[in-house]
Each structure stands twice: as structure tokens, then as C-alpha cells.
N, C-alpha and C positions, 0 to 999 in steps of 0.2 A: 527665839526661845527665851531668852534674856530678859525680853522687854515683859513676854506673858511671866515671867517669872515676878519682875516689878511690879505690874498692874496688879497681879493676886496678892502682893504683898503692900498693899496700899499705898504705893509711889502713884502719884499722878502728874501729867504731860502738863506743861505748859504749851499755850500758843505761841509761837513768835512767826512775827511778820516778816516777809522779804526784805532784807538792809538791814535787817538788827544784826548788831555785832555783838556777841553772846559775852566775848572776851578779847582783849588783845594784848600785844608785847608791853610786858614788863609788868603785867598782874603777878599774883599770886594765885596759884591754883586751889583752890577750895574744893574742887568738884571734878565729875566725870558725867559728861552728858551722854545721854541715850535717846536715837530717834527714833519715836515711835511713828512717822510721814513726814517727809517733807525733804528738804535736801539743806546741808550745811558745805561751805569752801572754807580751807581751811590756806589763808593766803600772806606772804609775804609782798611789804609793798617799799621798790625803791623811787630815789627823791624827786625822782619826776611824776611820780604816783603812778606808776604801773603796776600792776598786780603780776606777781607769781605763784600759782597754784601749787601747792603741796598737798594737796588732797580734796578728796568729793566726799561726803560722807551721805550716806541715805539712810533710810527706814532700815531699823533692825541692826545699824551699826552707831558707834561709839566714839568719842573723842575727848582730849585733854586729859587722858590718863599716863600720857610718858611725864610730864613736867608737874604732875601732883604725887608720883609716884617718886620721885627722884626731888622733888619737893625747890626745882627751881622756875622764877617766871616766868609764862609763853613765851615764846617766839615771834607766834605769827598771831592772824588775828582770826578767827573765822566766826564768818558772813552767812547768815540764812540767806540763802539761792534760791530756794521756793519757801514759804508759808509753811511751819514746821511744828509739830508738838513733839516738846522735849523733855525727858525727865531727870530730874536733874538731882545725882547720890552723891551726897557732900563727904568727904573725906572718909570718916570714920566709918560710913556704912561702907562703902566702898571695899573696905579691906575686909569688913565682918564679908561680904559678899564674896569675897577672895578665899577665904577662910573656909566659908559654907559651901558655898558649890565648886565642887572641883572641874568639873564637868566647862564650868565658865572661864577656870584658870587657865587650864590649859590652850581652851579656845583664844583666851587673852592674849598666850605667847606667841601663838600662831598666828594670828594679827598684829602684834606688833614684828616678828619676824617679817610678814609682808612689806609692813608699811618700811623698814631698814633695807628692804632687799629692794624695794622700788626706789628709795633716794638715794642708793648706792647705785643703782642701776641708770637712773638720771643724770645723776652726780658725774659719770664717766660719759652719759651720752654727750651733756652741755660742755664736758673737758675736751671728748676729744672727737667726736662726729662732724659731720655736715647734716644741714639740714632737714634732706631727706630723709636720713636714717633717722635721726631723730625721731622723725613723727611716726617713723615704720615702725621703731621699737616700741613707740610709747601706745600707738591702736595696737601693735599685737599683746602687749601686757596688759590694756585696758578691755580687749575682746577674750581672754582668758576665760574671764568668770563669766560669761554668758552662755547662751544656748543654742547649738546652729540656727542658722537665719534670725537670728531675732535683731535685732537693731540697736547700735551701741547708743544712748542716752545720756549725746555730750555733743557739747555747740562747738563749731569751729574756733571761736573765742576761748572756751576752754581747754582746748587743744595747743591754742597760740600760748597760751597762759602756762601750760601745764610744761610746755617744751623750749619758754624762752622765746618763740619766735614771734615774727608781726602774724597777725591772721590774713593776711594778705599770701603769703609765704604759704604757708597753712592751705588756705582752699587750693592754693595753684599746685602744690605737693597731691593733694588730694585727689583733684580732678587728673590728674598726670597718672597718678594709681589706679584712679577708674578705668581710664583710658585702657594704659595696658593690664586690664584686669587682674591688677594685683591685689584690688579690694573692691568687694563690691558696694554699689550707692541705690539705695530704693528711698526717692523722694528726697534726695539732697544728704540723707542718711547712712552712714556706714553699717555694713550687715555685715556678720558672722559667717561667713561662707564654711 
């Protein structure tokens, strides 16, 4: 809704290419990006350069609006994942946009509500679970928003990434869940049961 809102109001999508890093730690926020296709990760990287995933962003969803809004510099850095057109609402529209559509506000809070409820949700799986649980909690919070049977649209890698673990740890968690059908796998894929 957000984005057809942008387009009629003469925001236009850049391309960016897989690898571009849009922004990372210790910029200055100027912006809130909008994706109109494609996919963005939104990742923290420690000194042996492993990536930790703090978030997927897709088509129709939005990023770098907590640390322009609160007006300190990112954190993390995020990575176009797939070939993406992005629109990109510098500051001040930003707020006129807050301001105008209410409709978007509130959708605002309730997105960023999520994204707190899922790193506090993290935050205690990485403090105090094993393994397992980990990854159980984190596909049933990521099978949430989908639609029975349909197929969650995330790599094993991302899973590893997203929960701390090796993906080695990850498929074997996995395949063990197939097994006793506690999730099902159509072509190496997790489905929505």
C-alpha cells in the first residue's frame, strides 16, 4: 500500500544490485528505504567476519527508520540479497509522510513493535536455549506470516545466520525435524504445515 502510495506521488525506485551495501555502522541516517522487489539483510558482522542476521526485508517492507527517527548512527549494515528497486524518502519527507497518512503510522508502530518483539525473542533464545530450540523458535516465528503449505523463502545459511548457529548444526536440526515430522520439507524446503 505504502509503496503504490510513493509511486503516485512521484518517488521513484532505484536499482541496486546483489552486494551493494545501501548503508552501514556508524553512518548517519538521512533516509528510510522502501522495497518495491527484491530482498535486503539487514546484518551485524563480528571480527572473524561472520555475518549475524537481524533481519530479511522484502518487497512492500521498509528499513532504517529506528536510528533516523531517534537520529543515531546504524548499527548494522544491510546488504541487497537479491537485485532490488528501492525508494529512497530522505528525512523530512519521511515525517511529512508520518504526519499525512495515519493509516501508515500506525502500520509503523506495529512493525517496529514486531521487529522488538523478535530481538527480544532472540535476545533470550541466544542467552538461554540449545540449539534446537533455537531454530524451532525462530521457523515458527518466521512461518507466522505465511499461508498454510506455502514454503518459507529462506536458505539454511539464513537460518544459521539468523540463530547464531553453524549451518552445518542448522541442516542436521532440520533434517532431525523432518524426520519426526515436526516440520515439513517439500524439495529441501520448509512448508507451513
Amino acid at each position: 500500500m505504502i509503496i503504490k502510495y510513493l509511486l503516485n506521488n512521484h518517488y521513484r525506485p532505484v536499482l541496486y544490485k546483489k552486494g551493494t551495501v545501501i548503508y552501514e555502522p556508524g553512518l548517519q541516517p538521512k533516509a528510510v528505504y522502501f522495497i518495491k522487489s527484491g530482498e535486503v539483510r539487514m546484518v551485524t558482522v563480528n571480527d572473524d567476519g561472520k555475518e549475524f542476521i537481524q533481519g530479511i526485508f522484502k518487497a512492500n517492507q521498509y528499513f532504517g527508520e529506528p536510528a533516523l527517527m531517534i537520529d543515531k548512527p546504524y548499527l548494522a549494515y544491510t546488504i541487497v540479497s537479491r537485485d532490488a528497486e528501492i525508494i529512497t524518502v530522505d528525512k523530512a519527507q519521511f515525517f511529512e509522510l508520518l504526519d499525512e497518512e495515519r493509516s501508515f503510522s500506525l502500520e509503523m508502530i506495529k512493525t517496529l513493535s514486531d521487529r522488538l518483539f523478535y530481538k527480544s525473542m532472540m535476545l533470550e533464545e541466544l542467552a538461554n536455549e540449545q540449539a534446537e530450540h533455537r531454530v524451532v523458535t525462530l521457523i515458527n516465528y518466521l512461518l507466522k506470516n505465511i499461508e498454510k503449505n506455502a514454503v518459507l523463502d529462506i536458505t539454511r545459511q539464513h537460518l544459521a545466520d539468523m540463530s547464531g548457529l553453524r549451518v552445518e548444526t542448522v541442516i542436521r536440526i532440520v533434517k532431525k525435524l523432518a524426520a519426526e515430522k515436526a516440520l515439513k520439507l517439500r524439495k529441501g524446503k520448509i512448508v507451513k504445515i
